[in-house]
Legacy VTK file of the C-alpha trace (Angstrom):
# vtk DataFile Version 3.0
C-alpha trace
ASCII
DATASET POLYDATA
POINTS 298 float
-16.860 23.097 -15.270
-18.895 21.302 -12.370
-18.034 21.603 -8.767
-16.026 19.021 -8.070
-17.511 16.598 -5.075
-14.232 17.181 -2.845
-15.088 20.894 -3.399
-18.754 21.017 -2.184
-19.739 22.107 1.156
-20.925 19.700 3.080
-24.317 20.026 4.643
-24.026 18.999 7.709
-20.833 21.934 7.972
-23.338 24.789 8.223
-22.711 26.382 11.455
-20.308 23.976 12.450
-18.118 26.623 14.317
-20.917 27.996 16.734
-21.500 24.216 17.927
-19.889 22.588 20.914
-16.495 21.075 20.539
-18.545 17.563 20.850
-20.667 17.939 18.452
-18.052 19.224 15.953
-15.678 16.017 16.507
-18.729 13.594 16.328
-19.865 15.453 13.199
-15.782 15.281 11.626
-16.621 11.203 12.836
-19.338 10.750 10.823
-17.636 12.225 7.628
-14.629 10.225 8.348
-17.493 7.043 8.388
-18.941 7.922 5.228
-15.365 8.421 3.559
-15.047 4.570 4.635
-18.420 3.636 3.336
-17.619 4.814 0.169
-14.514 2.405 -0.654
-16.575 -0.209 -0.295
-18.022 0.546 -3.870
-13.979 0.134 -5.363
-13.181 -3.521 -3.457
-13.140 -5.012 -6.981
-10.757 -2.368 -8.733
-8.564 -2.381 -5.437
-8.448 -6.262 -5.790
-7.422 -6.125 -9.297
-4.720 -3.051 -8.137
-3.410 -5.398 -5.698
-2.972 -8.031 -8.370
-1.694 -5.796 -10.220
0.716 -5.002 -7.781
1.858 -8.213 -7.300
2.213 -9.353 -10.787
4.736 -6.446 -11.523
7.184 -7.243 -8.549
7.316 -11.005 -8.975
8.204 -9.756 -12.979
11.357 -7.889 -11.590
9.499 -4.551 -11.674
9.484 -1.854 -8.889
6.354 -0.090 -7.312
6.730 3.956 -7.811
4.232 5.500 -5.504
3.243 9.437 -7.259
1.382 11.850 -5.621
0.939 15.628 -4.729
0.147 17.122 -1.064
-2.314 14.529 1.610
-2.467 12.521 -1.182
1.383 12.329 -1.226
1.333 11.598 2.477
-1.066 8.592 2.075
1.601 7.001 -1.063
4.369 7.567 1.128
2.616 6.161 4.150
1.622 3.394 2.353
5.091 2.697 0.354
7.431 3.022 3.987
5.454 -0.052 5.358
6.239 -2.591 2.802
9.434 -3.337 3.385
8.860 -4.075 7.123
5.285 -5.766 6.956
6.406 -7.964 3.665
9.918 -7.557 3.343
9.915 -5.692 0.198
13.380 -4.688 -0.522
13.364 -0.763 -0.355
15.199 -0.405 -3.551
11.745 -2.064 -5.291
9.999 0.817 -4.106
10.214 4.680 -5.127
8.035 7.848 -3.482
7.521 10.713 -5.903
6.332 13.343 -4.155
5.687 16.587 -5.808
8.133 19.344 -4.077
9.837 15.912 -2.775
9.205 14.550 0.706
8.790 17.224 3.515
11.591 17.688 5.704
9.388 19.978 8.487
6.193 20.721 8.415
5.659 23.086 5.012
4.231 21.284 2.595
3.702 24.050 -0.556
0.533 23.434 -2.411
1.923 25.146 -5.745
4.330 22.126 -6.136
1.150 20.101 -7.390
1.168 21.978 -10.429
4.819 21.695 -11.621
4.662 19.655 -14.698
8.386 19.902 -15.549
9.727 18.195 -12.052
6.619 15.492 -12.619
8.957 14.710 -16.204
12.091 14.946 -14.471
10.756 12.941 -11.205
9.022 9.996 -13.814
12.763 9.187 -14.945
12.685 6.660 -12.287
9.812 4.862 -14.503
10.412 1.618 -16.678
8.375 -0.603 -18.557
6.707 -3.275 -16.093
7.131 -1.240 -13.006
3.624 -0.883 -11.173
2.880 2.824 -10.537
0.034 3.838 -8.231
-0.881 7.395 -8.544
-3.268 9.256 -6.005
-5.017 12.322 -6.701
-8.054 13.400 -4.976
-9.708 15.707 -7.417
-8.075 13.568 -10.302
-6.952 16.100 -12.015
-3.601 17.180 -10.470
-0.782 18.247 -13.210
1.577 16.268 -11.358
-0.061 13.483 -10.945
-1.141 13.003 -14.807
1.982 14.323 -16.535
3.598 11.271 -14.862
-0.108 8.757 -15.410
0.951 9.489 -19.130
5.078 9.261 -18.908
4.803 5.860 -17.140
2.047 4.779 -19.405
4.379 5.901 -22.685
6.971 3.666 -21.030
5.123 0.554 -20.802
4.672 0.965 -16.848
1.351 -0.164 -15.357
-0.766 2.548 -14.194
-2.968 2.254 -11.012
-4.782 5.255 -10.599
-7.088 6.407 -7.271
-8.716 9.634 -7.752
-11.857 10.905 -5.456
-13.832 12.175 -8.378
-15.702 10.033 -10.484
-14.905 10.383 -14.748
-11.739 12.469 -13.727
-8.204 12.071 -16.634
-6.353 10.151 -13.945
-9.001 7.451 -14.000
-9.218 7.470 -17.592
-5.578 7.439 -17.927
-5.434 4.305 -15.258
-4.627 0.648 -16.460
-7.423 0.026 -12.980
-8.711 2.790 -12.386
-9.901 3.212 -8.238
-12.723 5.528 -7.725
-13.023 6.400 -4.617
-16.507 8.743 -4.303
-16.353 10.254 -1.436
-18.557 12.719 -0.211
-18.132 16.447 0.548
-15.804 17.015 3.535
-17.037 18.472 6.462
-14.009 21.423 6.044
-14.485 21.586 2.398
-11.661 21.022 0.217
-9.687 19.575 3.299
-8.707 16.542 1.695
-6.657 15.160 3.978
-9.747 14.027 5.849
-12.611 11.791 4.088
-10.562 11.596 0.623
-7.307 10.788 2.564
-8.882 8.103 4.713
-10.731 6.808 1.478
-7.479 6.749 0.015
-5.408 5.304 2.998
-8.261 2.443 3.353
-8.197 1.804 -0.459
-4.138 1.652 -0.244
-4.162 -0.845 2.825
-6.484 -3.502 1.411
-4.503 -3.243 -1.826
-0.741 -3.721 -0.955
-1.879 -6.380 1.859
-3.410 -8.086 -1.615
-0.184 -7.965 -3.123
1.675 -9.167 -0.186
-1.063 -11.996 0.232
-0.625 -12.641 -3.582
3.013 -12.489 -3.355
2.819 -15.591 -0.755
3.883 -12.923 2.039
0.717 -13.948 4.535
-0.269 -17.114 6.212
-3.224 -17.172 8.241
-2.880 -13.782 8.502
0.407 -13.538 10.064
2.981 -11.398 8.254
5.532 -14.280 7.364
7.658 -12.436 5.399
8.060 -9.282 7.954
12.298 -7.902 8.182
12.661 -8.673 12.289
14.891 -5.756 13.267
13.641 -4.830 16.670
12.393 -6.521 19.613
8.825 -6.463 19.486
9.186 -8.545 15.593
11.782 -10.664 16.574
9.261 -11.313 19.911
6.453 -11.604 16.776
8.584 -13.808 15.036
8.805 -16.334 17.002
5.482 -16.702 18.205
4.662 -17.038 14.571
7.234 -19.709 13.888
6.098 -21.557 16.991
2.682 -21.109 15.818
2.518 -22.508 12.335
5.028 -25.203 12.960
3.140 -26.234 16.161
6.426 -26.506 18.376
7.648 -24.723 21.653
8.849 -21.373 21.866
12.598 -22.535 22.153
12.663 -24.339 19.539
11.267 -21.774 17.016
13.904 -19.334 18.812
16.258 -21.912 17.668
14.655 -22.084 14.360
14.874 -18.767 13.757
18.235 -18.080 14.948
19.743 -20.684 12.400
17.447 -19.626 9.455
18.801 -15.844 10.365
15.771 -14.224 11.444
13.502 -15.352 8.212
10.210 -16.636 9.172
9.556 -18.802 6.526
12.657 -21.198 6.826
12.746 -20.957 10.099
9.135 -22.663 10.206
10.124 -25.443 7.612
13.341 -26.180 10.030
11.352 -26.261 12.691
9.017 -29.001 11.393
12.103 -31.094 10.969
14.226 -30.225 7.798
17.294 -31.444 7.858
18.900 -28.254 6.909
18.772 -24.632 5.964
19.496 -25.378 2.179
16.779 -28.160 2.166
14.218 -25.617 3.280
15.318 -22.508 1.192
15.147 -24.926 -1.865
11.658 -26.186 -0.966
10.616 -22.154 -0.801
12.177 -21.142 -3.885
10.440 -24.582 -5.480
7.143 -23.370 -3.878
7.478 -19.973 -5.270
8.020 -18.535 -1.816
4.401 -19.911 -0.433
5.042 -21.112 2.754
1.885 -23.145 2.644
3.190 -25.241 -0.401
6.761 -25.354 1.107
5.190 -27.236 4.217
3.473 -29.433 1.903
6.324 -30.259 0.216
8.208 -31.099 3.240
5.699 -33.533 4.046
5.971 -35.215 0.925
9.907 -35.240 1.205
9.898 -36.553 4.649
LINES 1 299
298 0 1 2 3 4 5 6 7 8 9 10 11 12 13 14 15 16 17 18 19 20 21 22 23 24 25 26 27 28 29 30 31 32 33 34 35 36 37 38 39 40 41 42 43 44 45 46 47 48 49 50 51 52 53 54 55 56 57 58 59 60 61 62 63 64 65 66 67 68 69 70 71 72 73 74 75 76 77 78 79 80 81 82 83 84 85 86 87 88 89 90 91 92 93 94 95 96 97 98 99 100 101 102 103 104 105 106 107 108 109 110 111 112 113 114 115 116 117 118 119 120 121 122 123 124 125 126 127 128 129 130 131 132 133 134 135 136 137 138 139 140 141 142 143 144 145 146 147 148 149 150 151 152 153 154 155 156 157 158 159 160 161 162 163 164 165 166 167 168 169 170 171 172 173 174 175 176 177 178 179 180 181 182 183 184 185 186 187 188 189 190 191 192 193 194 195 196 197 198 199 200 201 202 203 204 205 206 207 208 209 210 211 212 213 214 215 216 217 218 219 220 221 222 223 224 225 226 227 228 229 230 231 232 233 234 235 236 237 238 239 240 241 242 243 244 245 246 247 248 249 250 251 252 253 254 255 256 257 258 259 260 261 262 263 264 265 266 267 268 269 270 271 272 273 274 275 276 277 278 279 280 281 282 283 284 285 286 287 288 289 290 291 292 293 294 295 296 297
């Protein structure tokens, strides 16, 4: 079998320990750089993920994050922010984590390779859920016992993997091939793959949040407000959109119980909490058509 491009040796790593400590961290830069560069070649398959994405939450169906080691750490990264950023319940979202999530700092790298808890963890799965699974090399066990479990269930399979014509990809409804080069500490995944990955994650789940009608003009709109800094955020946004003063968005906000997006439609003058929850749920939770609408009504 090939060596595998996370595997090589990088060549700018020869000698790297005899170098000064500068020259070592703006060497571990560069890599990082080039780890970027190379998601740029996956925008359209992370588009279509985030679609994906999207498409299998406003169906009812959850998100199940799988993944083994860094790349575990990326898919739980990524899944802990989505209730917060877009108000994603957390029950729509699940982390399978091969050895489960770490409770210190050991993280066992012979988890990867258990195939019977990746059957017993892929349970979880149903048909329509949207389930994004990482693998670096693309060839973990764990990761592709459950790739073919969730596909068998009718589940839609997302698929990022570091190494170009790899099963994972092949087993992937979108398949996200991230071709990174060699890390600079080779086999260290965590770096260029993991910030490939993390990168590739980001732009996708802000997709589905954008899709979902969870972003206008960039501002989080549909962010849970539970400490002082978002409810600060809040209404600044509120104030923003609806183009009012800051104590009357506080006011806003206070009556529509902290949600941004009723709170801006009371603000521009509906009579009433109901009135503006029904124009959302009429608007399919876009805030942009909800305003719209309230024009109209008015």
């Amino acid at each position: 079998m090939p060596q595998r491009q996370t595997e090589q040796l990088h060549a700018a790593a020869r000698g790297l320990d005899m170098r000064p400590v500068e020259e070592i961290g703006a060497t571990l830069l560069a890599g990082q750089l080039d780890a970027l560069r190379a998601v740029s070649s996956a925008t359209v398959d992370i588009a279509r993920g985030g679609q994906l994405m999207a498409e299998a939450v406003r169906a009812g169906g959850r998100l199940v994050y799988a993944a083994a080691g860094s790349s575990g750490l990326m898919a739980m990264a990524d899944a802990c922010e989505l209730a917060g950023t877009f108000g994603l319940p957390p029950e729509r979202t699940r982390i399978l984590m091969a050895g489960g999530i770490p409770k210190d700092a050991a993280m066992p790298g012979d988890t990867e390779d258990d195939t019977s808890e990746a059957e017993s963890a892929a349970a979880v799965i149903a048909k329509g859920d949207a389930v994004i699974l990482l693998s670096a090399s693309g060839r973990t066990p764990y990761a592709l016992t459950i790739a073919a479990i969730a596909r068998d269930r009718g589940a839609h399979v997302i698929g990022l993997a570091n190494n170009p014509g790899t099963p994972l990809l092949a087993l992937a409804d979108v398949a996200i091939c991230l071709p990174t080069p060699p890390e600079v500490i080779s086999g260290s995944t965590r770096m260029g793959a993991g910030t490939a990955q993390k990168a590739a994650l980001n732009i996708m789940s802000t997709i589905m949040g954008v899709a979902l009608g969870h972003v206008h003009d960039g501002m989080m709109v549909n962010l849970r407000a539970d400490n002082d800094k978002l409810r600060d955020r809040a209404i600044r946004m509120v104030a923003d959109i609806a183009s009012v003063p800051h104590e009357r968005a506080e006011t806003a906000l206070a009556t529509a119980n902290g949600r941004v997006k009723p709170a801006v439609l009371l603000a521009m003058g509906a009579a009433n909490l109901t009135l503006a929850e029904d124009l959302l749920t009429k608007a399919d939770g876009r805030l942009r058509a909800a305003m719209a609408a309230l024009h109209s009504h008015a």
